[in-house]
Structures are given as C-alpha cells and as structure tokens.
C-alpha positions as CSV (number, residue, x, y, z in Angstrom):
1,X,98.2,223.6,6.3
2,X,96.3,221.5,9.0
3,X,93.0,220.1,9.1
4,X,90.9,220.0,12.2
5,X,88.5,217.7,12.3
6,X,85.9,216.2,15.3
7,X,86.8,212.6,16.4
8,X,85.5,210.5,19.1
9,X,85.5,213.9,22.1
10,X,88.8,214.9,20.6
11,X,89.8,217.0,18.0
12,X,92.2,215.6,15.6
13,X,95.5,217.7,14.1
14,X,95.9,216.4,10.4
15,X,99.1,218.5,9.3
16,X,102.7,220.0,10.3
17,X,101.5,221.3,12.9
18,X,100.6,220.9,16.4
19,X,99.6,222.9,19.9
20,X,100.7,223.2,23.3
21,X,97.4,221.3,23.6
22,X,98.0,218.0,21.7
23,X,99.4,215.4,22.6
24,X,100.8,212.4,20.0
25,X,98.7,209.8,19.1
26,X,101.3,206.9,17.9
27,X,98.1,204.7,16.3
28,X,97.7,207.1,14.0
29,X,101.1,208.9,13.8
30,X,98.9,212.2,14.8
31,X,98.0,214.9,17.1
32,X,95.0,215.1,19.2
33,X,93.4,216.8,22.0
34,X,90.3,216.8,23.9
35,X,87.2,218.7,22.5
36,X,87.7,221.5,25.4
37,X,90.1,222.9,24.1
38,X,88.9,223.6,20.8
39,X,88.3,227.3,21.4
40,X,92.3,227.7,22.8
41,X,93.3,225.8,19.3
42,X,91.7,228.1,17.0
43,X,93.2,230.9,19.4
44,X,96.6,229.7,19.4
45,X,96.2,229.3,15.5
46,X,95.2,232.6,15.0
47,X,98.0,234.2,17.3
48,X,100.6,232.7,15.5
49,X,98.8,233.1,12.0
50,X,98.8,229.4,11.5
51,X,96.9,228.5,8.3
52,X,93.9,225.8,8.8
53,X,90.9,223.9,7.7
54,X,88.3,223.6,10.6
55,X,86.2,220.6,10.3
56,X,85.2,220.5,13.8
57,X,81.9,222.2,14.4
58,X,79.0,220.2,13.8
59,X,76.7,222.9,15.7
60,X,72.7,222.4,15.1
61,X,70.8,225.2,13.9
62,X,69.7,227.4,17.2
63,X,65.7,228.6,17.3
64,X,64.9,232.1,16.0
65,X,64.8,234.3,19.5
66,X,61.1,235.7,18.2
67,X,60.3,231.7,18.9
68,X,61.0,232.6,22.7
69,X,58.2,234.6,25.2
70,X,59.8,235.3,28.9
71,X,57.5,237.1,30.2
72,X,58.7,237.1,33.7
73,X,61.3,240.1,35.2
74,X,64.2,238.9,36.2
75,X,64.9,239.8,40.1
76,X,68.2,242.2,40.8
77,X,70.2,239.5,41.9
78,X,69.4,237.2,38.9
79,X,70.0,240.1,36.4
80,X,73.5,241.0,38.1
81,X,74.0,236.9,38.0
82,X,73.4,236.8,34.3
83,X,75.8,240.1,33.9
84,X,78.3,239.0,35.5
85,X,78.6,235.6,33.7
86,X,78.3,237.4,30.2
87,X,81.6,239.3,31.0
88,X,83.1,236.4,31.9
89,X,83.0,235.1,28.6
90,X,79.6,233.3,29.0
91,X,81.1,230.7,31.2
92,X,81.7,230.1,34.9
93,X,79.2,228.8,37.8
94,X,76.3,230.8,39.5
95,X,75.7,229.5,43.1
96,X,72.2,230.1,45.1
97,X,70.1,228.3,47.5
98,X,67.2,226.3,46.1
99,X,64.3,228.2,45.3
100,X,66.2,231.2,44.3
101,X,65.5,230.6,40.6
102,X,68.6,229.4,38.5
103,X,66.0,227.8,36.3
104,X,64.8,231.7,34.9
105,X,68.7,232.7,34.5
106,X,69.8,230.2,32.4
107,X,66.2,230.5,30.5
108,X,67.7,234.1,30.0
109,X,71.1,232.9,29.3
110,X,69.7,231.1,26.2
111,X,68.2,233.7,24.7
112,X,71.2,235.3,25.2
113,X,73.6,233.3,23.7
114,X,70.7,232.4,20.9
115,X,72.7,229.2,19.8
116,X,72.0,225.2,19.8
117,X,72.0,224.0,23.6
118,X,72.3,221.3,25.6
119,X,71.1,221.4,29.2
120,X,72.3,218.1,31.5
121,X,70.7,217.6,34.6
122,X,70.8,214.6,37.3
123,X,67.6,212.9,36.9
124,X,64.4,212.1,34.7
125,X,62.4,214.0,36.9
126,X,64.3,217.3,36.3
127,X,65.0,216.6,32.8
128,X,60.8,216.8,32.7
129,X,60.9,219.9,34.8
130,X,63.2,221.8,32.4
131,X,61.5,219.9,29.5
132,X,58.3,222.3,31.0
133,X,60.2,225.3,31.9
134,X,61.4,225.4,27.8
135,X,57.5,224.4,26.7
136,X,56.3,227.3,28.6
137,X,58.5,230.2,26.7
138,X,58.1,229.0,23.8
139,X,55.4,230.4,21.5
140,X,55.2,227.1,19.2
141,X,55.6,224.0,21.3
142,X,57.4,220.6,20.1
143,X,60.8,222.3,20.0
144,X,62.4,221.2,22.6
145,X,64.6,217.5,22.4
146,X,64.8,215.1,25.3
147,X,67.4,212.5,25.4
148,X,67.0,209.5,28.0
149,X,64.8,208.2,29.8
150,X,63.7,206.1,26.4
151,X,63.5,209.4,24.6
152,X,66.0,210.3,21.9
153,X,64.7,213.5,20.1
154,X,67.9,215.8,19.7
155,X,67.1,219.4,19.0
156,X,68.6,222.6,19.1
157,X,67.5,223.1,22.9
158,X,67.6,219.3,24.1
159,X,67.7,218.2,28.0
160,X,69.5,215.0,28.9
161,X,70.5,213.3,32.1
162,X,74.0,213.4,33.0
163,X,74.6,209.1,32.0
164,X,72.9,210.2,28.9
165,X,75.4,212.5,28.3
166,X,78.3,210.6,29.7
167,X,77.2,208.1,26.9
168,X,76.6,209.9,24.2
169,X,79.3,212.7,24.5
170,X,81.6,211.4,22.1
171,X,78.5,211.9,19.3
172,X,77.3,215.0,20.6
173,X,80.0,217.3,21.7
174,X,80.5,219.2,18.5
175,X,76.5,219.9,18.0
176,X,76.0,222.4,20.7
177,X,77.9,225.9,21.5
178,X,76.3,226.2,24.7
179,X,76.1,223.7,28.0
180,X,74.4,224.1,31.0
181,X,74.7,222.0,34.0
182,X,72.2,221.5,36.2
183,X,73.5,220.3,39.8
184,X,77.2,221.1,38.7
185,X,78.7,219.6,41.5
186,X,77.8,216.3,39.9
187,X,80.4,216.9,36.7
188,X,83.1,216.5,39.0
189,X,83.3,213.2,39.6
190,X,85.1,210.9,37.5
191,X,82.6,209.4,35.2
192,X,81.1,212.5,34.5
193,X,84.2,214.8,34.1
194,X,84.5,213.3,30.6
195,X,81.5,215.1,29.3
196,X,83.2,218.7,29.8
197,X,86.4,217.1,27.9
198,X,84.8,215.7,24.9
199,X,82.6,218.8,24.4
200,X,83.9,221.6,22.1
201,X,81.5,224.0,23.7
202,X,82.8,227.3,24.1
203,X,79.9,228.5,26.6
204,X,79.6,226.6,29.8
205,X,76.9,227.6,33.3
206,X,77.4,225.4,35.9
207,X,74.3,225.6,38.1
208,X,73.9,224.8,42.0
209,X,73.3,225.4,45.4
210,X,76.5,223.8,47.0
211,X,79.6,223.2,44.7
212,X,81.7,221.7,47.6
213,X,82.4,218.3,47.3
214,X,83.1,215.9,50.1
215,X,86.1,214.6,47.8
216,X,87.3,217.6,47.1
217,X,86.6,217.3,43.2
218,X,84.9,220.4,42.8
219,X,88.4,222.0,42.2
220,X,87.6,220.4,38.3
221,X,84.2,222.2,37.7
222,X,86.3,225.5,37.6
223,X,88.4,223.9,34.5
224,X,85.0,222.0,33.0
225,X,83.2,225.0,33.4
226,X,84.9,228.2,34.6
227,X,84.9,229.5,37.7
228,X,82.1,230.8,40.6
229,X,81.3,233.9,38.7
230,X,78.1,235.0,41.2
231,X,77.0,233.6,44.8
232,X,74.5,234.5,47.3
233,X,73.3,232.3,49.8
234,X,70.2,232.0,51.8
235,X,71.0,235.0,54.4
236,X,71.6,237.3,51.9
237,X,68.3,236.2,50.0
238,X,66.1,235.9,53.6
239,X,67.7,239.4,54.3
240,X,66.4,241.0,51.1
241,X,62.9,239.2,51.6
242,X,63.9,237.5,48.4
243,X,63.3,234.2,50.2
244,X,61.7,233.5,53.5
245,X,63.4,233.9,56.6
246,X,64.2,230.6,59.0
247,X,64.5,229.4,62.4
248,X,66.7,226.6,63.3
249,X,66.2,224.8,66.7
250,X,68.0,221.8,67.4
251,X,66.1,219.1,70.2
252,X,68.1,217.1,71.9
253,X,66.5,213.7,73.2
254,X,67.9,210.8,75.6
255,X,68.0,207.4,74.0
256,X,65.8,204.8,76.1
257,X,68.0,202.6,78.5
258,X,68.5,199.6,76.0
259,X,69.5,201.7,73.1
260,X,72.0,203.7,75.4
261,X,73.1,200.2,76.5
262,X,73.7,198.6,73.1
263,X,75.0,201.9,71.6
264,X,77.8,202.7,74.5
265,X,78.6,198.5,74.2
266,X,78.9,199.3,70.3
267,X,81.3,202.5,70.1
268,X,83.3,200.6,73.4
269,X,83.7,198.2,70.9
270,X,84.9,199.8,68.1
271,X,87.6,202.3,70.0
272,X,89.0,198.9,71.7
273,X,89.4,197.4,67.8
274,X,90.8,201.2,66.7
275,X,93.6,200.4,69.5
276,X,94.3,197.1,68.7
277,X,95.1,198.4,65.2
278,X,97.2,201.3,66.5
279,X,95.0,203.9,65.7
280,X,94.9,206.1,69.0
281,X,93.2,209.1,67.4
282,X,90.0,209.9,65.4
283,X,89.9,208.7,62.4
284,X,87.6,209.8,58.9
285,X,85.3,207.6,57.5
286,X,86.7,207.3,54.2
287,X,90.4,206.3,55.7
288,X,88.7,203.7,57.6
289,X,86.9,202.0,55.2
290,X,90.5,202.0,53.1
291,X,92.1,200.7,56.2
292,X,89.2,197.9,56.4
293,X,89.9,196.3,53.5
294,X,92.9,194.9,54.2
295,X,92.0,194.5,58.6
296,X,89.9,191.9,59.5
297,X,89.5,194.0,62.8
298,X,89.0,197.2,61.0
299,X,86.7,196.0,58.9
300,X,84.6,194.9,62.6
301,X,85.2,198.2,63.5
302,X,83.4,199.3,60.6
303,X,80.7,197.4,61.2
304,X,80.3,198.5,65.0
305,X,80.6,202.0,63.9
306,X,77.6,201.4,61.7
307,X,75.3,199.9,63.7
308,X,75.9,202.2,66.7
309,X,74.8,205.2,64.4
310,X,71.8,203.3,63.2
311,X,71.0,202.8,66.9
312,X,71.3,206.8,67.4
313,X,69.7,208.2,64.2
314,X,66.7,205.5,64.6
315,X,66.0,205.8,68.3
316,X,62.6,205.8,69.6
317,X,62.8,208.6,71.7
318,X,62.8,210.5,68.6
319,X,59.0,209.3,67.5
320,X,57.6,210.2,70.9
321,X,59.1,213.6,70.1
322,X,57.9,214.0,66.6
323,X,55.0,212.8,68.1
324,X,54.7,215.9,69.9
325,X,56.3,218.5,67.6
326,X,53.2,217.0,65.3
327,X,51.1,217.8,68.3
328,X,52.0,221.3,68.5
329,X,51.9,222.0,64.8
330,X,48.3,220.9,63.6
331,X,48.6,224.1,60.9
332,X,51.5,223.6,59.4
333,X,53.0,222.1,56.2
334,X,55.7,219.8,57.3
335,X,57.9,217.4,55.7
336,X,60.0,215.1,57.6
337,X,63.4,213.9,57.0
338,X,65.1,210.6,57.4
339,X,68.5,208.9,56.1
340,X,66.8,205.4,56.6
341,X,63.8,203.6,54.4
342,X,63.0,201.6,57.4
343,X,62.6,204.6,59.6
344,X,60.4,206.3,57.1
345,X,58.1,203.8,56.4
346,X,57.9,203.3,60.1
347,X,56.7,206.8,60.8
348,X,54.4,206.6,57.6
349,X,52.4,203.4,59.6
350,X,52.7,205.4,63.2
351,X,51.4,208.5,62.0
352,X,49.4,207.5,59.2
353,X,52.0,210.0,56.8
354,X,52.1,209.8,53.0
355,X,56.0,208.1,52.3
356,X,58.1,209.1,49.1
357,X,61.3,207.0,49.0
358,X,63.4,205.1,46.2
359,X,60.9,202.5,46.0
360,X,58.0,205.1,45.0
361,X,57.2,205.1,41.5
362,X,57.0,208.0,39.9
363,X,53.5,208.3,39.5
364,X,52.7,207.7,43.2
365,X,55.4,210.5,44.2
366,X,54.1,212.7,41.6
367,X,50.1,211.9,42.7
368,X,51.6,212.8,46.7
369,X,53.7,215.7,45.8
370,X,50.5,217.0,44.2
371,X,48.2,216.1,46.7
372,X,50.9,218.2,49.1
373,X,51.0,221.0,46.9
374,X,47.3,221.5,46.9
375,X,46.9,220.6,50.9
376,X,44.8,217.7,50.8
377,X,48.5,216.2,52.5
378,X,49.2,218.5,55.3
379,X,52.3,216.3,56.1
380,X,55.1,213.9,54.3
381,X,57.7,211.7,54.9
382,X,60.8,211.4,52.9
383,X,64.1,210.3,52.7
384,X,67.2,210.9,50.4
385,X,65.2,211.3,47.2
386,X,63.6,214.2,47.5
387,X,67.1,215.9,48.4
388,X,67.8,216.7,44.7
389,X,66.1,216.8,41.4
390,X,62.1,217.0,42.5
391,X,60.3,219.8,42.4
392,X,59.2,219.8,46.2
393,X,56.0,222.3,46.7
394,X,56.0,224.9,49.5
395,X,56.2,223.5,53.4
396,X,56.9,225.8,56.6
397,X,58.5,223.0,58.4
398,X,61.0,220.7,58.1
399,X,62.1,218.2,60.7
400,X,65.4,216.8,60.5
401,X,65.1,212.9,62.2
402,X,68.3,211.9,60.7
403,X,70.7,213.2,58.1
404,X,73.9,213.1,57.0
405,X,77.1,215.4,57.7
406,X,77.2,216.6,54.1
407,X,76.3,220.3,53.7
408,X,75.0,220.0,50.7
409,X,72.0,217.4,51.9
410,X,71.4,220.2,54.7
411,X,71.4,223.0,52.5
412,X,69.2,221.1,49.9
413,X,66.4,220.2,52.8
414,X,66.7,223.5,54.0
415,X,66.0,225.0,50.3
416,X,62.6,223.0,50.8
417,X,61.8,225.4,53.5
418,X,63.0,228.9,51.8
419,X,60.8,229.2,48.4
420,X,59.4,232.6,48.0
421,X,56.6,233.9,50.3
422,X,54.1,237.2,49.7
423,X,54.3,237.3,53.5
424,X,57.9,238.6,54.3
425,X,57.3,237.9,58.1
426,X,56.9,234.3,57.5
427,X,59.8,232.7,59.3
428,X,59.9,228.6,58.5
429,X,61.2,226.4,60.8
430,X,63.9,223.7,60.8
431,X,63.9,221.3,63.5
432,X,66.8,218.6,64.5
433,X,65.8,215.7,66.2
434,X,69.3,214.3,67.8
435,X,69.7,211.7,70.0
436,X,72.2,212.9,73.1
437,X,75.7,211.9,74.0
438,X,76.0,210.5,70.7
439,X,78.2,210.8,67.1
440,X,75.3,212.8,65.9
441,X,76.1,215.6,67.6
442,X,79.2,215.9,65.7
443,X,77.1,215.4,62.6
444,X,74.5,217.7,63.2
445,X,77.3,220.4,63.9
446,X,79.0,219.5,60.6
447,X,76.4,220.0,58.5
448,X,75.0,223.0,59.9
449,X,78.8,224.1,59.1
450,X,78.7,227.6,57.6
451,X,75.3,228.9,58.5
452,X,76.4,229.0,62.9
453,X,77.3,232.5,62.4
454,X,74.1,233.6,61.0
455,X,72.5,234.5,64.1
456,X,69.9,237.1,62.7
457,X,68.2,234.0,61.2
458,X,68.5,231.3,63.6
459,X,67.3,230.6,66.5
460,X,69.2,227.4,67.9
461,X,67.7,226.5,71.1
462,X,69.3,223.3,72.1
463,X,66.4,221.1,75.0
C-alpha cells in the first residue's frame, strides 16, 4: 500500500508504487511530485484500483454559506462566465476589461464552491480591496484572513499578495481547495509559477483583463490554472451598454527645433552603431539588450536608443497641447498618463494637478483618489502605478502623454475610462499625445494592437 503524504509543495509516494507523475528522489530513495498534480494521483490510483493512505489534505474548515449575503444580480455575461467555468471543472481563466466586475464572479464562485480559499492578488492595495469586497457579504465580520503586508491571519477565505504566496506556498498549499488569481498573467513568470506547482488545489480562476504576455509565458497559466474558459472584451461590453462606449483620437505634434535636432543626431547615432555591429535590420528590444552585454557598441546603442525616446515621449510640444486639450475640457474628469516621474511631477507644478506616483504614500494616494472620486479634484496626474491594482474612481477622459507598447498597460488605462455609466450615450474619450516622425508612432500603433478594427467605437482622427 502507499502513503501519500504533503511535503515541502510536493506530495510524497511512501510505498511500491509510483505514477506517471513522480519522479525519483535519490535523497530519500522515494517518489515525489509536485502538489498539482495531486488530483491526477488520486485519479490514476483509483483507475488502476491502487490501494492508498492519503495524508495530503490539510484543507481548513470553509464558512457555512448562510454566513454569506450577495445581494447583488449577477449581469448575463457574468452569470454565463461563472457557468461556463463550473463545467469546466471549476478551473480555467475568465478574461474581461476592467470595470467589468471579475470581483462579483469570483465572490459567486465561492459560494459556489463553498470550501476554504485563498485569493492572491498583486498588491497591498488590492489585497485591501478584496479584503472589503469579502467584509461586505458577509453577515458576521472578522472572517476573512489577510496574509502580508505585516498581517498573518490565515482563515478559511484569506487574501495574500502574490510574494506572500510565493513564500509561503510550501506551508500553505494543502490548506485550501480553491485558488483564485487576481491579475493571472502575473503567475506566469518564473518566480511566481511555483505557487500553482506547490498547491494541491483542485479548483483554480485565473482572473484578468489581458493574459498575453510580452514573454510569451502566459502559455503556463493554461497548465497553472486551466484554460480561457470565457472572454469578452470592451466592444462587446460598450455594445451591450454594459460598459460605456469610447472615442479614441490620436494628436500628432512636432517636436520643437532642438528636440528634433538632438533626437534625429541620437537615432543617426544608434543605426550607424547597429551597422558597425552588422545588424542591418530592425532589431527587438529584448535581443538588443542581450546583444549589449557582451558589445561595448551595442551597449552605446542602447543608450542612444534610450535617450532619443525620452526626448520624444517628454517633448514640450506636448504640454502646450495638453495645455489646450485642458482648455477645451473645463467639465470633465481627466486623468493623465505618463511613463516618466519627471514628466508627471512636471505637469503637476505647470498645471497645478494632484500627482500619484511610486513615491506617493499610500495615504496621500488614497486622500487624492478620494478627493477625485467625490470631485473636489477635477483632474490627476499619474504614472505607471495606477495601471494595476488601485481602485481608480470614474473619469471621462484619459490622455495618453506617453506610454508603453504593451497592450496590456493600454488596455488597463483604457479600463479607467469604461466603468459603468446610467447614461448609455456617454462616450469617454481617449487621447494620444505623440510626438511626429518619431519611434512613438510605432508604439502607439502597437499598443493600440487589437482594438484598430473596432471602428464602431473609435474615432481615430490623426492632427
């Protein structure tokens, strides 16, 4: 007979026999393999009537589902969401735009699966969010376990940050039946991939608006987790009046005569170091930086490739022009986008603008998101860090000074824009400040990638 018992994210094969899933372990003179694959042991056990002892689960008691009070209906496309992920198992991903509501179908997905869970988001702000959602269905409060962030209460519903979990995975994994990731596409990477291996979970939602990867790693999710089970994106929700619809416009300004100057000297620059090096052909950003390390003119290159973008995403052409958008907009909610700290804090002094950014503390942000949310801000400025994992209040404008080519940052900025509205007619507006003749035109078109056929919605006027 063999004993299966929990060890370190793997479960251990104490007997004659062994799985397809094992592997030896010549420490111990043993089989092991990692907690994933618990649920395809005790299958492959059963199938071929294998006698065992299983020592493995560890699960904490789940909360009585009379404990729970949802009051709120599900839309049709979250109920069809949730069905389809129950008849897959009760695993696989659900993909929609931010501001769709995830949140309520994994609330839902709980009470469904009524045992202990962990939920793992990015971030201590969205481990507070979700740490509220649970407080609010709840009819008894104090249920709910937080881990990180200084806090480690472990409950059966307990939110954690993905390091957190990373950390702790080996401990945890055989204490909850059911995870949920928040932000999916952050499981993928390398790190973080360990915490769908060590767990034993046999119920998995992966959660997000964009599970494409830069890197390509989001092919692992569909192992961690299972695969895209439900997707809608924002045309289908705009077109249903689920979310409001958008207008994209795209401004095109001319750099003034010394950036021009130093920017065409720059990118002059870097193709004559490319050539040099035998590269006669566009290359990615990645391969170059690979190429760089072992190039003393590559990695020049690099640096000239660097600084001629800074030049074109922090032109001052584009201030006089939000100047004027800002002009023209005296009614509106707007928040404003930048890659660059420097550039934000800049328009912040300018424009007088509240400015969230890295070095915000959590209090200030949380003091100007409210501030925003109530209107006493009519306008922000913000870079990276309100991309993901803050709970951004309702604007009708966005303005897009620079950015990445990433479509997820675009389609996270642009979620800022599409929460609910009572007024169906309401049409928010995107707009991209690029500087002409330059890189950032390729940019701009890379992360609009996927949304340029959608021509009911947008309205890309290029000046």
């Amino acid at each position: 007979m063999t004993e299966l018992i929990y060890d370190k994210g793997t479960i251990l094969l104490n007997g004659d026999f062994h799985t397809p899933y094992s592997v030896f372990d010549p420490r111990i003179n043993k089989y092991r393999a990692l907690g994933i694959y618990y649920p395809e042991i005790i299958h492959y056990f059963r199938r071929n009537k294998i006698d065992y002892i299983d020592k493995v689960q560890d699960y904490i008691i789940p909360l009585n589902k009379n404990q729970f009070s949802i009051t709120k209906e599900l839309r049709d496309y979250q109920k069809e969401a949730l069905k389809r992920w129950i008849t897959h198992n009760m695993k696989g991903c659900i993909i929609l735009p931010t501001g769709a509501g995830k949140t309520i179908i994994a609330l839902n997905a709980i009470l469904k699966t009524n045992t202990s869970t962990l939920v793992i988001v990015p971030t201590l702000n969205l481990m507070e969010q979700w740490f509220e959602a649970m407080e609010n269905i709840l009819k008894v409060k104090n249920q709910i376990g937080k881990l990180g962030g200084g806090n480690e209460d472990i409950k059966s519903i307990t939110i954690t940050t993905y390091d957190s979990a990373y950390l702790k995975s080996s401990y945890l994994g055989n204490k909850f039946e059911f995870l949920i990731f928040d932000e999916v596409h952050h499981l993928a990477s390398d790190k973080y991939s360990l915490i769908g291996e060590q767990f034993i979970s046999p119920y998995r939602l992966g959660l997000t608006a964009t599970i494409e990867r830069e890197d390509r790693k989001h092919v692992n999710i569909y192992k961690l987790v299972g695969n895209i089970v439900f997707s809608k994106d924002f045309y289908e929700l705009s077109q249903a009046n689920h979310l409001a619809k958008f207008r994209l416009k795209k401004v095109k300004v001319n750099m003034l005569p010394d950036e021009i100057s130093q920017y065409n000297r720059k990118i002059f620059q870097y193709n004559q170091l490319l050539k040099e090096s035998k590269i006669f052909y566009p290359i990615r950003l990645e391969k170059l930086i690979i190429l760089s390390a072992n190039n003393i003119n590559l990695r020049k290159a690099l640096l000239l490739r660097n600084e001629a973008i800074d030049i074109a995403l922090n032109s001052y052409a584009k201030i006089v022009e939000l100047e004027n958008i800002l002009k023209h907009h005296i009614m509106d909610k707007i928040i404003i986008f930048t890659v660059h700290t420097k550039l934000a804090y800049s328009i912040s002094d300018r424009f007088l603008i509240p400015v969230i950014t890295h070095k915000t503390k959590n209090e200030e942000r949380n003091e100007i998101l409210e501030k925003f949310k109530k209107g006493l801000y009519r306008i922000i400025v913000a870079t990276k860090v309100l991309d993901e994992g803050t709970d951004v209040p309702d604007a009708n404008m966005g303005i897009i000074l620079s950015g990445t080519g990433s479509k997820r940052e675009f389609v996270q900025r642009l979620g800022r824009l599409l929460r609910p509205k009572m007024d169906v007619e309401n049409v928010a507006n995107l707009i991209e400040i690029i500087s002409s003749d330059t890189s950032e035109i390729f940019t701009s078109n890379r992360r609009n990638k996927g949304i340029n056929n959608k021509k009911q919605l947008i309205d890309k006027s290029d000046q």
